[in-house]
C-alpha positions in Angstrom: 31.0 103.9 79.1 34.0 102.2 80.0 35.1 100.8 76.4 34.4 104.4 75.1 36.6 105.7 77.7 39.5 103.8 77.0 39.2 104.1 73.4 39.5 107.9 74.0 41.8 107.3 76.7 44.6 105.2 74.1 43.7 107.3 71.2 44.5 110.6 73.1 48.1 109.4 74.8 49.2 107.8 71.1 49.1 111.0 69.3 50.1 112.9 72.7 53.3 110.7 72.6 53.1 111.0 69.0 53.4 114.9 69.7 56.4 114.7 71.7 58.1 112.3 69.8 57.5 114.8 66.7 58.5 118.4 68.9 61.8 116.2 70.0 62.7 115.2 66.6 62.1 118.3 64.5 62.5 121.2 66.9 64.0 120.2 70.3 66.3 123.4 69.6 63.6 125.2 70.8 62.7 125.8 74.2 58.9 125.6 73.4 59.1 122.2 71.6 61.2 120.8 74.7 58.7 122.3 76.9 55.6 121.0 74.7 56.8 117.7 74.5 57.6 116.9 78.4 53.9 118.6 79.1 52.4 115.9 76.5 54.8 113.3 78.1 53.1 114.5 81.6 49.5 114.7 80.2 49.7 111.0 79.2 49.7 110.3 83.5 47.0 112.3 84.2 44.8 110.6 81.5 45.8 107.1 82.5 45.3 108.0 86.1 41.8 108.4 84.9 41.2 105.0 84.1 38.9 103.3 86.5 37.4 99.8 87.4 38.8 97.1 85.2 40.8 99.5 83.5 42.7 100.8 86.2 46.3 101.1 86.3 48.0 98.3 88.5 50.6 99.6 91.1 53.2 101.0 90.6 52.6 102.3 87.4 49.5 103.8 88.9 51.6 105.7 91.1 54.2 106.7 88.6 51.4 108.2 86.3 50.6 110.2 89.2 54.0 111.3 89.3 54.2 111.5 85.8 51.2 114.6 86.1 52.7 116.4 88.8 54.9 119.5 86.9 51.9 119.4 84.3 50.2 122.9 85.5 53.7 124.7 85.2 54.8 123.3 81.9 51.0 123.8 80.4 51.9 127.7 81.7 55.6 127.9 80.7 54.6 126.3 77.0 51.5 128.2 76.4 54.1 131.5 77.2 56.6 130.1 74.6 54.6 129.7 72.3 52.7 133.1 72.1 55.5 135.4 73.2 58.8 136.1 71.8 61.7 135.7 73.3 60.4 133.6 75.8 63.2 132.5 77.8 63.5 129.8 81.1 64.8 132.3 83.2 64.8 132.2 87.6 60.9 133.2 87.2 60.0 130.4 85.1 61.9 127.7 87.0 60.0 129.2 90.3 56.6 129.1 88.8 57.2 125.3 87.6 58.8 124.3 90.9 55.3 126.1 93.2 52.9 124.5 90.8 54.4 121.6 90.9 54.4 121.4 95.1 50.9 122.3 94.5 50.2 119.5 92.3 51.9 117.0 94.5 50.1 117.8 97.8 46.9 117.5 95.4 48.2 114.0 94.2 49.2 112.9 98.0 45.7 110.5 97.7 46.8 108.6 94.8 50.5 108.0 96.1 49.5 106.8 99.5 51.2 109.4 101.3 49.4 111.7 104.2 47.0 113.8 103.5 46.6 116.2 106.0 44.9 119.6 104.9 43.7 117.8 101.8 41.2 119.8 101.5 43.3 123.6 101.9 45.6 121.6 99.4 43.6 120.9 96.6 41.6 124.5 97.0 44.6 126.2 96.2 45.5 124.0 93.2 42.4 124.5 91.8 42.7 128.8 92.3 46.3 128.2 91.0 45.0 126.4 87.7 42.0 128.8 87.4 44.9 131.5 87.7 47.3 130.3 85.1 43.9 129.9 82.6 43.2 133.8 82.9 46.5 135.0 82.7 47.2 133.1 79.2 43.8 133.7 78.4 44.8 137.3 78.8 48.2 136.9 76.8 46.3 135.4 74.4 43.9 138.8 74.2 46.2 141.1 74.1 48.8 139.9 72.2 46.6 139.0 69.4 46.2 142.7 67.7 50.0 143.3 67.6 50.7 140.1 66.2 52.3 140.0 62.6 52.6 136.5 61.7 49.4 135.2 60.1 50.3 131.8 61.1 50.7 132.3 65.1 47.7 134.9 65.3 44.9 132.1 63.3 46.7 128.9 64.8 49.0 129.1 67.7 46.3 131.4 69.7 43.6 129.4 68.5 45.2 126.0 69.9 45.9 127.8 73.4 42.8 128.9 73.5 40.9 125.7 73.2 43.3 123.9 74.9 42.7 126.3 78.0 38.9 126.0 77.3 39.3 122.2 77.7 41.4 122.6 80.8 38.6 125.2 82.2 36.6 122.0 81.1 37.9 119.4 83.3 38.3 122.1 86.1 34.5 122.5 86.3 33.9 118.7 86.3 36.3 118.3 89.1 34.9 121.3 91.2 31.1 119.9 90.8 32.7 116.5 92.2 31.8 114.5 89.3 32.9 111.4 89.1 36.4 110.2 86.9 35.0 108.8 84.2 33.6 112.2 83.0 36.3 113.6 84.1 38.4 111.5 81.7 36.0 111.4 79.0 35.8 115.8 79.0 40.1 115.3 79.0 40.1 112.7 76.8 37.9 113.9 73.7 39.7 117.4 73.9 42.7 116.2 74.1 41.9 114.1 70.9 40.7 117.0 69.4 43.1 119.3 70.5 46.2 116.9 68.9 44.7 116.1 66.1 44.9 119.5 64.8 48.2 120.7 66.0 49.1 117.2 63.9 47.3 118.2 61.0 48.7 121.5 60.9 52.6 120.3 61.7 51.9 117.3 59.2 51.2 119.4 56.5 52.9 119.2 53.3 52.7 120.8 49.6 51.1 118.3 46.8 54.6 118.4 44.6 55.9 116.2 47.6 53.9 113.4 46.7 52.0 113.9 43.0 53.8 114.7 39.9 53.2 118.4 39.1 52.7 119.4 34.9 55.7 120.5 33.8 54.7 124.5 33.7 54.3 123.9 37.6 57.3 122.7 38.7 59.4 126.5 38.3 57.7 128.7 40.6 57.7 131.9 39.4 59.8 134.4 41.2 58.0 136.5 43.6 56.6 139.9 42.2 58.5 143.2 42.3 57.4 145.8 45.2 54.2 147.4 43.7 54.2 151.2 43.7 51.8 151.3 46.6 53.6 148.9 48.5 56.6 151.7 48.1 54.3 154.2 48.8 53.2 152.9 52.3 56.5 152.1 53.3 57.9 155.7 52.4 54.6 157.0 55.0 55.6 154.3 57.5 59.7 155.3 57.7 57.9 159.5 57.9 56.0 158.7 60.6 57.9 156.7 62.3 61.6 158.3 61.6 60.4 161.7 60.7 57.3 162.2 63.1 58.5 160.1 65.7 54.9 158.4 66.1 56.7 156.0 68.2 56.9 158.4 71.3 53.0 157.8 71.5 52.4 155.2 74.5 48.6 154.3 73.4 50.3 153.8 69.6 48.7 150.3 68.1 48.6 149.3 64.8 45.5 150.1 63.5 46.1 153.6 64.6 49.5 153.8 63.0 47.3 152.7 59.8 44.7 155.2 60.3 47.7 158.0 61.0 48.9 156.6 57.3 46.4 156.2 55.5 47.3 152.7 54.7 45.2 149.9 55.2 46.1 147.6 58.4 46.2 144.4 56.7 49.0 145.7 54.5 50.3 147.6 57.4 51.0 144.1 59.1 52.6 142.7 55.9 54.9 145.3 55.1 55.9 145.5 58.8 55.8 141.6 58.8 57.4 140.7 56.1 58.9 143.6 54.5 60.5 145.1 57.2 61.1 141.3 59.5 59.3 142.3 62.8 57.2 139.2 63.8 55.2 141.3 66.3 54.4 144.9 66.4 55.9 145.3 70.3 59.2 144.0 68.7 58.7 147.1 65.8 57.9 149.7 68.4 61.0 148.6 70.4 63.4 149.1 67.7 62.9 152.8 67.8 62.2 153.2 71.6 65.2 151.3 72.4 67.2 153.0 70.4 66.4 156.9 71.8 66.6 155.0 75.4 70.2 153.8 75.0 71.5 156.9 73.3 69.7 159.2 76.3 70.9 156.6 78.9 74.6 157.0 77.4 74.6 160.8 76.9 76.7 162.3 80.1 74.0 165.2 79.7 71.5 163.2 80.6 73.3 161.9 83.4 70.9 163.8 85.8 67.5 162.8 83.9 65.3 159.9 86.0 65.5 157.0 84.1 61.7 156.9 84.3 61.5 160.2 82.5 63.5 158.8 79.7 61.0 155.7 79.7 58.0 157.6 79.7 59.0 160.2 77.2 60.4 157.4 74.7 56.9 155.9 74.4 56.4 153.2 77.6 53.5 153.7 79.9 55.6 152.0 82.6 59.0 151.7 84.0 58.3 148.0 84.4 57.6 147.6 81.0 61.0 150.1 80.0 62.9 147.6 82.0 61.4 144.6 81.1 61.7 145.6 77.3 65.2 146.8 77.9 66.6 143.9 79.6 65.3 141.2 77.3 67.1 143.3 74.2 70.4 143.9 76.2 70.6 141.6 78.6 71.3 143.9 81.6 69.0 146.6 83.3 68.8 150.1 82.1 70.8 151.4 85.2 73.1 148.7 84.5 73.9 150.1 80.8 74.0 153.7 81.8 76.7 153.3 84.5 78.7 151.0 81.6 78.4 153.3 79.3 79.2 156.9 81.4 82.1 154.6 82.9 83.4 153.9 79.5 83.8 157.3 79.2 
């Protein structure tokens, strides 16, 4: 049991590493490749502090993998949010969230650093609600974020790694609440991990044959990519009425199959044109454009002065004013209030 363990164990922190040392390289100009890469960085403690018997750590690295775990919980939120929304930023909220879990995780950890451990017990109840909480709510983000999605790519692989890596975390929670012992513990981590980088390697490793075979000569010119096809006109001229003629945008329960049932056009090509015609990577983001747009010109018209600025919310297509603000201020970078006192100022 032991050997099988550390072979997991090794196997799991080289590609791990080999993760982060990849997300560093290639795309440490973005926040969820930074984020991503600390987390692995992190995980790599926790699956060391694992080890038992002869395989134990010796102090004081055993201590310093402990240490190594401890802002694990908020990164594993903070990067799964990166990764599935847009515009993710790390804003106040997301420093607070990654600073509380990570008190949480070091009262949890007190055992394996020698320090105190009064209320243990309160201390590691609330880490494990805390980790059962972050689960559901990207679990949920994962749910309902999937339908509006408009990039292929993210919707069949970025939601499908979160998920199973928050399946293997939900894993290694139940092993820990049924007080199982470490080497299972490490061996349920371990082999998901494994699993879990493999892929995301396979998938970031890819490349096209041309790279490393010599193509026949008719290959090597790709042909230029066809011309619009006259349906592909024809949906977008139904999209712009509806949307710019019809104002279908003003409709709060609005999704995009409905849009494609209002059109007549079929959703897959819906998401395309929107996607790649049109350059929306989500179907929020699309809705925005035109929501936005009739909020700022209401919130700037002196006639309007009197109007609530949740009246203007609900009746340009948000079910909430927290949602109108939250929309508003990640587009413009101040709150709605904010822009309508600039902008009646200005005048």
């Amino acid at each position: 049991m032991l050997l099988l363990q550390a072979a997991l164990c090794f196997s799991a922190n080289t590609l791990m590493l080999l993760l982060a040392v990849l997300f560093l390289r290639d795309a440490r100009h973005l926040v969820a490749a930074r984020l991503g890469a600390v987390l692995f960085i992190g995980s790599v403690g926790y699956s060391l502090n694992l080890l038992s018997g002869p395989l134990r750590l010796p102090s004081p690295l055993y201590e310093a993998a402990a240490l190594a775990n401890v802002p694990t919980l908020g990164l594993s939120l903070l990067f799964c949010r990166a990764l599935l929304l847009d515009g993710f930023r790390m804003d106040g909220r997301a420093w607070l969230a990654l600073f509380l879990t990570s008190v949480l995780m070091l009262l949890a950890a007190r055992p394996l650093l020698g320090m105190p451990t009064a209320g243990q017990a309160i201390a590691n109840g609330l880490l494990g609600a805390a980790g059962l909480a972050v689960i559901a709510h990207l679990l949920w983000i994962a749910a309902t974020g999937y339908r509006g999605d408009l990039v292929d790519t993210r919707r069949r692989v970025r939601i499908g790694v979160v998920v199973f890596a928050l399946l293997n975390a939900l894993a290694v929670s139940v092993v820990e609440l049924r007080g199982m012992s470490v080497v299972v513990e490490g061996l349920v981590f371990d082999t998901g991990t494994l699993v879990l980088c493999l892929v995301i390697l396979l998938w970031i490793l890819r490349t096209e044959p041309e790279r490393f075979f010599s193509l026949p000569a008719e290959e090597e010119h790709a042909a230029p990519p066809p011309a619009p096809s006259p349906r592909q006109h024809a949906a977008q001229n139904k999209l712009l009425a509806a949307m710019e003629e019809e104002a279908a945008w003003r409709d709060e329960t609005l999704t995009i199959a409905s849009l494609a049932e209002r059109i007549d056009v079929p959703e897959h090509q819906l998401r395309a044109l929107i996607n790649k015609g049109m350059g929306h990577r989500n179907f929020a983001a699309f809705l925005n454009g035109y929501r936005l747009a009739e909020a700022k010109t209401r919130l700037a018209d002196p006639q309007e002065a009197a109007t609530p600025i949740l009246t203007i919310a609900m009746e340009s297509g948000y079910r909430t004013l927290s949602t109108f603000n939250r929309a508003f201020k990640t587009h413009e970078d101040e709150t709605p209030s904010a822009f309508r006192r600039r902008m009646l100022q200005g005048r």
